[in-house]
C-alpha positions as CSV (number, residue, x, y, z in Angstrom):
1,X,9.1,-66.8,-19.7
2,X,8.1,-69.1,-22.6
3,X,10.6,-72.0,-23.1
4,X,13.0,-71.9,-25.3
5,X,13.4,-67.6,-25.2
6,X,15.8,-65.7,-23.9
7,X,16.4,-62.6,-22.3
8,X,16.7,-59.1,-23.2
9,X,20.4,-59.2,-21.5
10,X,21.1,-62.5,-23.1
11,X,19.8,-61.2,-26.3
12,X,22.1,-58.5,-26.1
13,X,24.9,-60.9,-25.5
14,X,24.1,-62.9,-28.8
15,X,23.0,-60.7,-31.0
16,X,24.3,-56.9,-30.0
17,X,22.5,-53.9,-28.3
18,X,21.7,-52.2,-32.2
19,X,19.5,-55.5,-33.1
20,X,17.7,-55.7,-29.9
21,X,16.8,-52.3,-30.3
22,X,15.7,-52.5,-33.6
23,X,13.6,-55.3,-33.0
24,X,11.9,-53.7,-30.0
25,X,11.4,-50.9,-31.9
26,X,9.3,-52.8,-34.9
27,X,6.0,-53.8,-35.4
28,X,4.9,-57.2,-34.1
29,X,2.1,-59.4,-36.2
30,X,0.4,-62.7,-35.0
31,X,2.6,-65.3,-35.8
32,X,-0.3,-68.0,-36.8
33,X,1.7,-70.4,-34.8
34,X,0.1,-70.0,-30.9
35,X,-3.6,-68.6,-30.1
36,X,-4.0,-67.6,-33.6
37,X,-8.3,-69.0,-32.9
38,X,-8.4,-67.0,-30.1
39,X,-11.3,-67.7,-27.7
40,X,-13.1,-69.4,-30.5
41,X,-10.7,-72.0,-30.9
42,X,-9.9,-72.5,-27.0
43,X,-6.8,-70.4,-27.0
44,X,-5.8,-68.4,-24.1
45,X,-3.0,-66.5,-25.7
46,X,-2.0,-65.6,-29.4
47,X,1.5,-64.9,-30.4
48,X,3.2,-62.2,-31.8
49,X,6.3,-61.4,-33.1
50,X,8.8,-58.9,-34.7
51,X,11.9,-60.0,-36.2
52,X,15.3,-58.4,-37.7
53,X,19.0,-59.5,-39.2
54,X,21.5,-59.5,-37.0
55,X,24.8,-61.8,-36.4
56,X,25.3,-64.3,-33.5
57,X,29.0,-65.3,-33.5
58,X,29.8,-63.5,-37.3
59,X,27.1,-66.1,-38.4
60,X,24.2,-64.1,-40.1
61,X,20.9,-64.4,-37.7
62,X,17.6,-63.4,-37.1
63,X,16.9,-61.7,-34.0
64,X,13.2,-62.6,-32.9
65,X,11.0,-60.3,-30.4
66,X,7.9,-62.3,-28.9
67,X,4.9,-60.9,-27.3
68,X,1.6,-62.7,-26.1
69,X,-1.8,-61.3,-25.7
70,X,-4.6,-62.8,-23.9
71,X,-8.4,-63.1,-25.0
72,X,-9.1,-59.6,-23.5
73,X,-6.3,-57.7,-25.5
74,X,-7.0,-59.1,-28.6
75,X,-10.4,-57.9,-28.3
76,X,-9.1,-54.6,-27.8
77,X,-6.9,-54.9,-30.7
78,X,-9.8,-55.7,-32.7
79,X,-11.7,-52.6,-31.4
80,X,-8.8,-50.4,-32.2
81,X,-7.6,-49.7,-29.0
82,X,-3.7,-49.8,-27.6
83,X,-2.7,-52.4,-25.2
84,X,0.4,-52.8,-23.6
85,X,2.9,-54.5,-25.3
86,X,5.2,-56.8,-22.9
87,X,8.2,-59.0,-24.7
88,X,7.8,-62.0,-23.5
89,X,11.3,-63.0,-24.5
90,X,13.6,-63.4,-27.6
91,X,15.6,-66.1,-29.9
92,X,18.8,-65.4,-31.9
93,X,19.1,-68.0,-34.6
């Protein structure tokens, strides 16, 4: 796991079952912040993420999903194929 993210159970913990399943359930996009060059700019991975509200402690949150794709898959994304999507881990802030 990435540092810094948590996990699914600890995410749960946080943030409540409803909001990690509504953030699994959403639509990642790249991020920009990791891997967004790709092979052409040396990058092994690229980032993704999905994100939703949610509350950690009564404090109003966001929930954050991250996935990371290597070379290979974003290739496939860009040829329109389906990859495997894998959460890499998540942060409630």
């Amino acid at each position: 796991m990435k540092a810094g993210l948590i996990t699914r159970e600890t995410a749960i913990l946080e943030a409540g079952q409803n909001a990690v399943e509504a953030v699994e359930a959403m639509t990642c996009n790249e991020t920009n912040a990791v891997g967004y060059q790709g092979l052409a700019g040396g990058d092994e991975l690229c980032e993704w993420a999905a994100r939703t509200n949610c509350e950690v402690d009564g404090i109003p949150a966001t929930l954050t999903a991250y996935y990371y794709t290597t070379n290979s898959q974003d290739q496939e994304i860009a040829e329109g194929c389906d990859i495997d999507w894998q959460i890499a881990g998540y942060t409630a802030e």
